[in-house]
C-alpha positions as CSV (number, residue, x, y, z in Angstrom):
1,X,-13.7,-52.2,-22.9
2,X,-12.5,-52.2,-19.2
3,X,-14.6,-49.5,-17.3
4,X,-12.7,-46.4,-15.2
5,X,-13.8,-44.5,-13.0
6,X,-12.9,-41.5,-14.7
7,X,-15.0,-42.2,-17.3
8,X,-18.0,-42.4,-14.8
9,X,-17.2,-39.0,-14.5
10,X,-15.0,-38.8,-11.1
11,X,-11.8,-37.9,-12.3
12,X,-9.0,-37.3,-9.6
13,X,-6.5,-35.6,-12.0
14,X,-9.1,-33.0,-12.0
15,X,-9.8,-32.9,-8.9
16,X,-6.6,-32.8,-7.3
17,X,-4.6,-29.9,-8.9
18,X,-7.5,-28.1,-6.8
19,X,-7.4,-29.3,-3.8
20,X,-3.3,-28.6,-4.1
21,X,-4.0,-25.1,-4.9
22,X,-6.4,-24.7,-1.8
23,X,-3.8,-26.2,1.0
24,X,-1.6,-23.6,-0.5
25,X,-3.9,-20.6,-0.1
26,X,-4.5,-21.8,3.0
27,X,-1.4,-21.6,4.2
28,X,-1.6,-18.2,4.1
29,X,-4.4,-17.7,6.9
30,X,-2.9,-19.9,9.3
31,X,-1.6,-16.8,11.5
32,X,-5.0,-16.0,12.0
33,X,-5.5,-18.5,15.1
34,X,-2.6,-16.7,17.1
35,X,-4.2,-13.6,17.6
36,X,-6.4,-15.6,20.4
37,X,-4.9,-16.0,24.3
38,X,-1.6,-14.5,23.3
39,X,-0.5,-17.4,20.9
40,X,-2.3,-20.3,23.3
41,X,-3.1,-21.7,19.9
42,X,-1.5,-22.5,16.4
43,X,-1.4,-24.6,13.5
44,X,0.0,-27.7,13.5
45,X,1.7,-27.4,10.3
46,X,2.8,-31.0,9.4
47,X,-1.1,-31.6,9.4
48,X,-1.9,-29.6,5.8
49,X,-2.9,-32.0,3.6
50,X,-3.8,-35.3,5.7
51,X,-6.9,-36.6,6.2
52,X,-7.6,-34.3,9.4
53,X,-6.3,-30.8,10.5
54,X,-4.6,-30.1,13.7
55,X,-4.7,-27.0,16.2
56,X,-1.8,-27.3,18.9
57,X,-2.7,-25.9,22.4
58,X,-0.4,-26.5,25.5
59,X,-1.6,-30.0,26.3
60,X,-3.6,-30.8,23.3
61,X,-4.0,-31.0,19.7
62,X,-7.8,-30.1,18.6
63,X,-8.8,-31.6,15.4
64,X,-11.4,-30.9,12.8
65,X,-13.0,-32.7,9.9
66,X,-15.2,-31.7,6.9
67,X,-16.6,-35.0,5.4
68,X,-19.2,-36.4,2.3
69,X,-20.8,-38.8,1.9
70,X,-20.9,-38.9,-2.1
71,X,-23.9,-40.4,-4.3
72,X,-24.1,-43.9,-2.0
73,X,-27.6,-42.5,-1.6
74,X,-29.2,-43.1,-4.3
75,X,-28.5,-46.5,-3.8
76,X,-31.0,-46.8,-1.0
77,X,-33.3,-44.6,-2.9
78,X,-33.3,-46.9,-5.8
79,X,-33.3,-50.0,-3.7
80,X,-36.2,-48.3,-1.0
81,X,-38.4,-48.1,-4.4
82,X,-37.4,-51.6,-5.0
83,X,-38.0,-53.2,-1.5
84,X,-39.9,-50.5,0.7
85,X,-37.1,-50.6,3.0
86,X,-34.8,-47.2,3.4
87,X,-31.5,-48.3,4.2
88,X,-31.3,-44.9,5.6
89,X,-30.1,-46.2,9.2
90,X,-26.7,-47.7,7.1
91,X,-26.6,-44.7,4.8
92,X,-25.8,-42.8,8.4
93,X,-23.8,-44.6,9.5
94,X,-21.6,-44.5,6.2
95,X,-21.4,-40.7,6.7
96,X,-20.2,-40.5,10.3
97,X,-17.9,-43.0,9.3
98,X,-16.4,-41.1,6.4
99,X,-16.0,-38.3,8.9
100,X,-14.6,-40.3,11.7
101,X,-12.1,-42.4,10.5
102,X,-10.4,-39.8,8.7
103,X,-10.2,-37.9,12.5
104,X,-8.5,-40.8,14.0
105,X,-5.8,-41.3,11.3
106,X,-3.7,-39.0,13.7
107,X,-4.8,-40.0,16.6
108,X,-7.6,-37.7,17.6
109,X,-10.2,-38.8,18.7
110,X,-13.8,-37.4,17.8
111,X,-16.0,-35.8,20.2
112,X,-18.6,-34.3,18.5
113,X,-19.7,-35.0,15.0
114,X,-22.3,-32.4,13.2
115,X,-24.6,-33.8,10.7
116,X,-25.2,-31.4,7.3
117,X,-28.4,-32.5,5.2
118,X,-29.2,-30.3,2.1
119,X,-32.4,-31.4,0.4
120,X,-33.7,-29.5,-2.7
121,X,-37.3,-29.7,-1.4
122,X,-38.4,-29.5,2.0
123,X,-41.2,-32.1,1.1
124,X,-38.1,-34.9,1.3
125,X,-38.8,-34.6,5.1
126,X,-42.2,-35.9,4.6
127,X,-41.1,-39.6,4.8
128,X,-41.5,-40.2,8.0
129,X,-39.9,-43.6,7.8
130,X,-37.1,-42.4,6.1
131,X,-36.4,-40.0,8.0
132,X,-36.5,-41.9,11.3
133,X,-34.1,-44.5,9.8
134,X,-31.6,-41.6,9.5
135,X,-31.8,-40.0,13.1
136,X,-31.7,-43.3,14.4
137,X,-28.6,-44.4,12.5
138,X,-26.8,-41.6,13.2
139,X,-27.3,-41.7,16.8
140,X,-25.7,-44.7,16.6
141,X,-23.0,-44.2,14.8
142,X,-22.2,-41.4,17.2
143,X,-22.2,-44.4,19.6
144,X,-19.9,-46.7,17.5
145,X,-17.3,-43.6,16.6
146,X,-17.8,-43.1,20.9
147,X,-18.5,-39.1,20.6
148,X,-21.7,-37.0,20.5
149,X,-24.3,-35.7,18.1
150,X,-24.0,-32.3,18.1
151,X,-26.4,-30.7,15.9
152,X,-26.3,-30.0,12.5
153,X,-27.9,-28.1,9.6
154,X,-30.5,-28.4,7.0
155,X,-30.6,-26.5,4.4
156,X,-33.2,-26.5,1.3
157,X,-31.3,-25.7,-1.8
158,X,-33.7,-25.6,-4.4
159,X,-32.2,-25.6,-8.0
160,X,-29.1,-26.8,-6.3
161,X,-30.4,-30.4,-5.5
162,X,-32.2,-32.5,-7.2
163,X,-36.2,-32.9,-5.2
164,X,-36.1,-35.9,-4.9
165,X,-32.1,-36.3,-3.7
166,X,-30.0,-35.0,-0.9
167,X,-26.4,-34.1,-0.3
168,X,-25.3,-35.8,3.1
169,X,-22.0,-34.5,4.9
170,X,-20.8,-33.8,7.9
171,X,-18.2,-32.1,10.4
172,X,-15.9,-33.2,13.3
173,X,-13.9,-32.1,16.1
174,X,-11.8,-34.1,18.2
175,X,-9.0,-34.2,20.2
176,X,-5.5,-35.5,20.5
177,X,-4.8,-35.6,24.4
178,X,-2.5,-35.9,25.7
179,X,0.2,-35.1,22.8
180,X,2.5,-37.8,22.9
181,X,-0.9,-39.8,21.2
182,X,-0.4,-38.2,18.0
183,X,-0.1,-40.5,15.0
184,X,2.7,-38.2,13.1
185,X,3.6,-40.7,10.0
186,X,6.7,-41.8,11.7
187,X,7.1,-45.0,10.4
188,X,10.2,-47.2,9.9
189,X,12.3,-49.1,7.7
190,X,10.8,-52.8,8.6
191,X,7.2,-52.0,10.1
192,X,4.2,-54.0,9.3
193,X,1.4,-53.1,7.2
194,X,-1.7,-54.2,9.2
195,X,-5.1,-54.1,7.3
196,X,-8.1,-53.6,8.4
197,X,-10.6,-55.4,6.4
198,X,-13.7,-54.0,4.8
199,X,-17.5,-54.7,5.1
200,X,-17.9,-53.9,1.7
201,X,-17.4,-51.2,-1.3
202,X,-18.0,-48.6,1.6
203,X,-18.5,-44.8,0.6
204,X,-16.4,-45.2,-2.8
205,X,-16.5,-45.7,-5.9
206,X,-20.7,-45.5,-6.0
207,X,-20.5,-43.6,-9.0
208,X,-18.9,-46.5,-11.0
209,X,-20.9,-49.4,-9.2
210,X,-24.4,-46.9,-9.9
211,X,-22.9,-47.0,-13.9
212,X,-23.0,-50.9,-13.6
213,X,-26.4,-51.2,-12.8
214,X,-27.9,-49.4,-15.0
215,X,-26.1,-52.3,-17.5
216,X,-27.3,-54.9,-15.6
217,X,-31.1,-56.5,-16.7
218,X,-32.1,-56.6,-13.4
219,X,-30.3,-54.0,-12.3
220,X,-29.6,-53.6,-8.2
221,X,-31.8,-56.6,-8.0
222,X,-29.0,-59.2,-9.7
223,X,-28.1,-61.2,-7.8
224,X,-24.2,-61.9,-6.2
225,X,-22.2,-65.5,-5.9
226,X,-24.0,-64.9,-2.2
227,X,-27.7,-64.8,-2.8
228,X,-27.5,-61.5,-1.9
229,X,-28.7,-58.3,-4.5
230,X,-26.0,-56.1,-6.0
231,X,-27.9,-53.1,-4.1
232,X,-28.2,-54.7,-0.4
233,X,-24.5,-55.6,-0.9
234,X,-23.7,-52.3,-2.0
235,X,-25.4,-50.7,1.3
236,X,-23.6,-52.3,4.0
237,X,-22.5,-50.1,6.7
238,X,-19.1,-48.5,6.6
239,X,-16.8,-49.4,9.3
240,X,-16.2,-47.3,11.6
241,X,-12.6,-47.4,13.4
242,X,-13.0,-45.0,15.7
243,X,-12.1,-47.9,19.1
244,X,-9.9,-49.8,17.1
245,X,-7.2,-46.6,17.2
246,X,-8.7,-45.6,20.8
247,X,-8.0,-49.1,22.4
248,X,-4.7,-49.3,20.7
249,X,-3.7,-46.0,22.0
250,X,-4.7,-46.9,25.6
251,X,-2.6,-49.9,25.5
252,X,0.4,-47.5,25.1
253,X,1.1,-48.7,21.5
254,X,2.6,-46.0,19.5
255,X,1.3,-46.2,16.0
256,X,3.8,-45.2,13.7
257,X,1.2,-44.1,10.9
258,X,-2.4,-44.9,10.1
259,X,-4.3,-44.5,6.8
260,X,-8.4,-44.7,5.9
261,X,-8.4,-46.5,2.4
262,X,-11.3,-44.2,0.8
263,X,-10.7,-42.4,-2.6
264,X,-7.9,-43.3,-4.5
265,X,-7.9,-47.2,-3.1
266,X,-4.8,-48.8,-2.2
267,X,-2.7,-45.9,-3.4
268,X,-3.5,-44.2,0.0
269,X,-1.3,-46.5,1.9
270,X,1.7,-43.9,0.8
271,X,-0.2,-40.9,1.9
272,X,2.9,-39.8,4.1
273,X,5.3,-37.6,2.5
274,X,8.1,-39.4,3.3
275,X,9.6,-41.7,0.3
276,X,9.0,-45.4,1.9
277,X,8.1,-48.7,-0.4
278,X,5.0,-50.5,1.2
279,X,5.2,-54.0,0.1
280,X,1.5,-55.7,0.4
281,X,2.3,-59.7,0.3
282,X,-1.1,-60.8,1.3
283,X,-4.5,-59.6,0.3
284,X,-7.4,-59.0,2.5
285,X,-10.8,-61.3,2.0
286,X,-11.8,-60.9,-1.5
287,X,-15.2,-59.8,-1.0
288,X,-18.0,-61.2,-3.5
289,X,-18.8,-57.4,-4.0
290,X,-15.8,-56.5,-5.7
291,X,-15.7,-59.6,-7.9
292,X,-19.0,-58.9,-9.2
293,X,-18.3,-54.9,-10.0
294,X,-15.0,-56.3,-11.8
295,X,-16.5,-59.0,-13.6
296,X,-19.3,-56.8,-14.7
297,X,-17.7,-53.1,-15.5
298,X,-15.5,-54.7,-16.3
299,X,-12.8,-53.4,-14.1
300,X,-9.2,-54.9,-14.1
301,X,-7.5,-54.8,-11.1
302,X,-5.4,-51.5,-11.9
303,X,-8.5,-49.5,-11.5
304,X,-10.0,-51.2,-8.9
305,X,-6.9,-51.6,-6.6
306,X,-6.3,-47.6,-7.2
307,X,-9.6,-46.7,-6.5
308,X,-11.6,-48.9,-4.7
309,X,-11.2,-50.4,-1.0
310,X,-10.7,-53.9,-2.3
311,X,-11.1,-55.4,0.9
312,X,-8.9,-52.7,3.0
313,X,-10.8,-50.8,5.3
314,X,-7.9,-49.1,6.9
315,X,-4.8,-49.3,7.4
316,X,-2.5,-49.4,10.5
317,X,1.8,-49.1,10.4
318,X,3.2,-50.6,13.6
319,X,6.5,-51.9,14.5
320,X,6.4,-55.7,14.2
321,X,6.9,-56.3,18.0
322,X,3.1,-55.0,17.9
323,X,1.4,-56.6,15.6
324,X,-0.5,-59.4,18.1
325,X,-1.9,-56.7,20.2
326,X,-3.4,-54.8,16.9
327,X,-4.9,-58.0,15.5
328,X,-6.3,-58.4,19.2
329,X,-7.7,-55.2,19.8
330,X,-9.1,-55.8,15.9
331,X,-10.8,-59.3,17.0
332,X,-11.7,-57.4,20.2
333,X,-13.9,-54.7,18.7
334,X,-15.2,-57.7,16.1
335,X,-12.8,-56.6,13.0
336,X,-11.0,-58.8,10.2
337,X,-7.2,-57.8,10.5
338,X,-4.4,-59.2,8.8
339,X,-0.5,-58.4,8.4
340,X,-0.5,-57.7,5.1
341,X,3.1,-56.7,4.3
342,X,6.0,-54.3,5.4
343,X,7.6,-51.0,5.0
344,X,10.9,-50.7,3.4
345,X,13.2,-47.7,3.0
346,X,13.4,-46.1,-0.4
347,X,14.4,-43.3,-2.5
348,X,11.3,-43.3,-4.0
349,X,7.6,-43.9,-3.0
350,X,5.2,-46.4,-4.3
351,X,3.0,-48.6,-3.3
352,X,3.9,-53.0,-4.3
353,X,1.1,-55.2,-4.4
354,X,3.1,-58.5,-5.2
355,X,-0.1,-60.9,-5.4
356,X,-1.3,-59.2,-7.9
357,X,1.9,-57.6,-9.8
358,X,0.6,-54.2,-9.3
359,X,2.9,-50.7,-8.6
360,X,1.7,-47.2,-8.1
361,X,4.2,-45.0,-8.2
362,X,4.2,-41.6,-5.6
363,X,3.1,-39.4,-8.5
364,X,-0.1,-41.1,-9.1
365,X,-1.2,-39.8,-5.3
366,X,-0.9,-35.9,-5.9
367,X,-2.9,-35.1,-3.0
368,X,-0.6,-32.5,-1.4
């Protein structure tokens, strides 16, 4: 029987009825921000619901994030009791990404990123390894997403978390300066989809690839068509694309929309309201990662395209008289890219992934 990730327990029909209901309640506070400097500030409406939300000043947009980084940690715990090595240096760098490239889907780019570590035992801080793999990964992720570190919290929730587990999330705030920078899902009939490859599985979809070790004899030790382990695989670093929208931005480019492919897979690429068709033609490198986790759930390629990365990173909607200088900028910063298929004009949205006779239709992404 094919695995789904619903039945590992993450179940976005469940989820996001919820998250609907919040945007909606929230709604209602949004004259709150005008009551400081005489209406200097106010919400950017269009930006309920995307990845990121938006403040409008006079010259500006301000931007803020509110990120997880979901169970990819007990990865590297299982594998640091396997190996002696943490991991923990990649596991930060997953996080800030998570936050990060969700900020620049509209442009803004982050300038300070918070870091939010709830243990259920204060004792976790006792690895002093461990811990130093962290910090230092985090600082340089701040470097790679070009912001600063600026602070954080620590809680200890005891019968919340787990001892010997943590909850790692984070914040962001960034900026959109000046306005005409904004990425406002503009796109038109004809524009190219331009992917963004993938170092991996990223920050979803853990809970399903955890489910498959535990079937496997050798568990995160087994190894891939690579060499490699299932659990050293499963730990490379998340992207982050933080200069690859900065750099395109400063060339003048205007990016007509822009999409992080995390939860939900491929069925983000229709994340804007409006009711487009986005044809994908050619697929991204298919990663030994994802062959092994469909080979071994098993997971067919319904599930895994609409919920997993599948090679996609992020995703990029220009016109087609700028695709070179994206796939430059990509090769630039050290970045796969490839034009992966086009945007056509429809009365209804979904998402065509010819290679693999795959369709998602506009319903399947409630997110708003």
């Amino acid at each position: 029987m094919n695995m789904t990730y619903a039945s590992t327990g993450v179940n976005y029909d469940a989820m996001d009825p919820f998250k609907r209901m919040a945007q909606l309640t929230a709604r209602e506070t949004a004259g709150n921000i005008t009551r400081l400097n005489s209406g200097e500030f106010r919400e950017f409406e269009p930006s309920r619901g995307e990845s990121a939300y938006l403040i409008e000043a006079a010259i500006c947009y301000l931007a803020h994030v509110e990120e997880g980084l979901g169970t990819k940690n007990l990865v590297a715990d299982a594998m640091y009791a396997l190996t002696d090595k943490s991991y923990y240096d990649q596991i930060a760098q997953c996080t800030v990404a998570m936050i990060v490239n969700d900020l620049v889907t509209l442009g803004a780019l982050p300038l300070s990123v918070a870091m939010h570590l709830a243990v259920g035992t204060s004792d976790w801080f006792n690895d002093e390894n461990r811990s130093r793999d962290l910090i230092s990964g985090w600082k340089q992720a701040c470097d790679l997403a070009r912001c600063t570190w600026g602070g954080g919290e620590t809680p200890t929730l005891k019968g919340v978390v787990v001892p010997e587990a943590v909850v790692l999330s984070g914040s962001a705030i960034g900026i959109v300066k000046p306005k005409a920078r904004l990425i406002e899902s503009s796109m038109w009939n004809g524009d190219a989809i331009v992917i963004i490859e993938s170092s991996g599985i990223h920050a979803n979809g853990l809970t399903l690839a955890r489910k498959i070790a535990d079937k496997l004899p050798e568990g995160y030790l087994t190894k891939l068509s690579d060499g490699r382990t299932y659990g050293e695989t499963l730990l490379d670093p998340t992207h982050i694309y933080v200069g690859l929208v900065e750099d395109c931005l400063d060339l003048g480019m205007i990016i007509h929309g822009a999409t992080n492919v995390t939860g939900h897979g491929w069925r983000k690429f229709m994340r804007a309201t409006q009711p487009f068709t986005y044809v994908i033609e050619e697929l991204p490198t298919q990663l030994p990662i994802f062959d092994f986790i469909q080979k071994h759930g098993p997971v067919d390629d319904e599930e895994a395209y609409g919920n997993l990365n599948m090679g996609a990173g992020f995703a990029l909607y220009v016109a087609q008289t700028d695709v070179e200088e994206v796939l430059g900028v990509a090769k630039n910063l050290g970045l796969k890219a490839l034009v992966a298929g086009h945007i056509e004009k429809s009365d209804e949205k979904k998402v065509v992934i010819k290679p693999k006779g795959l369709e998602y239709a506009g319903e399947t992404l409630a997110v708003r």
